[in-house]
C-alpha positions as CSV (number, residue, x, y, z in Angstrom):
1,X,-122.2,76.2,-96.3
2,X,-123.0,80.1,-96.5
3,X,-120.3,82.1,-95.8
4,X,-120.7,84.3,-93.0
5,X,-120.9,88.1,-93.2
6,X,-117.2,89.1,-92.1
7,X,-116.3,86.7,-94.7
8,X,-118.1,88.1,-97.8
9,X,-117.2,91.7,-97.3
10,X,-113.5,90.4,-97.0
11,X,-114.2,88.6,-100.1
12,X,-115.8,91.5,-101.8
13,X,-112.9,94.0,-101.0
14,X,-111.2,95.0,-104.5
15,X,-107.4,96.5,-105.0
16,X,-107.4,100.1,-104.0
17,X,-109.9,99.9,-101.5
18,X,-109.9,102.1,-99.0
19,X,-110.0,100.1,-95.3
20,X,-109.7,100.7,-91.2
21,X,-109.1,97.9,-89.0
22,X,-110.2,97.8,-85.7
23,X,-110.1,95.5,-82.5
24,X,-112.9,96.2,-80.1
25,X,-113.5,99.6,-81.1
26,X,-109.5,101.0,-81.4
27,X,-108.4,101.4,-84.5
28,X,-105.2,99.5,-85.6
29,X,-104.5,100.2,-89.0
30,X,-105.9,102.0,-92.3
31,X,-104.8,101.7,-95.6
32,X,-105.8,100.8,-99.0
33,X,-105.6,97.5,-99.8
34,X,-102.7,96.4,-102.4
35,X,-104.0,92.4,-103.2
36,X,-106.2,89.9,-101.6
37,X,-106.0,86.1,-102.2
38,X,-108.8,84.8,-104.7
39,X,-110.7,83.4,-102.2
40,X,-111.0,86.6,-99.7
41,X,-109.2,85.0,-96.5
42,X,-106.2,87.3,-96.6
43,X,-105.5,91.1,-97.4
44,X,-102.4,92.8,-97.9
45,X,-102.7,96.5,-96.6
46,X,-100.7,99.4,-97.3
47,X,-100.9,102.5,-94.8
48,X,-99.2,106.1,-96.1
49,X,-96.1,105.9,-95.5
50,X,-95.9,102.7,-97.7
51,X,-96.0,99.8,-94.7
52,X,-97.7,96.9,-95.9
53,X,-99.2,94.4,-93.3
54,X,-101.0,91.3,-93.8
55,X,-104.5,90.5,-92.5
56,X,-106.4,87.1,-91.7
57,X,-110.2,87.1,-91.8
58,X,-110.0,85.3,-89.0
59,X,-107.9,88.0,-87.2
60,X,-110.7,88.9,-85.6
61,X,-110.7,92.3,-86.9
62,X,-113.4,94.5,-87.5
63,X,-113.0,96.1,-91.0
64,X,-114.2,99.5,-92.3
65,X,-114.5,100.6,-96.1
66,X,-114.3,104.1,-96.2
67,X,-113.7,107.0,-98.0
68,X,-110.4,108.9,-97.9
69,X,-108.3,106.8,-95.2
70,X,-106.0,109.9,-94.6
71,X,-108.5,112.6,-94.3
72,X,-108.4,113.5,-90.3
């Protein structure tokens, strides 16, 4: 079974990465991601003041790699 398109970018996202989540276009969190499990299901996200949250592919959050997270 292919994997769909959420699930290979999730899957392609590599330590230090620079990401924004969002939910129906508000963003919830940015960060740079710290680790991600082998198989791409689940992120582990640090923001700038050093908070680290966990994120499910299946979250159902739109994700963003971008450039510098804490440029304004």
């Amino acid at each position: 079974m292919p994997k769909s398109r959420r699930a290979s970018l999730w899957a392609s996202l590599q330590q230090g990465d620079v990401v924004t989540l969002s939910r129906r276009g508000v963003q919830c969190h940015k960060g740079f991601v710290e680790d991600r499990t082998e198989d791409g299901q689940t992120i582990w996200v640090t923001d700038d003041i050093g908070h680290r949250r966990l994120f499910h592919v299946q979250d159902d959050y739109d994700l963003l790699v971008a450039g510098d997270v804490f440029a304004n």
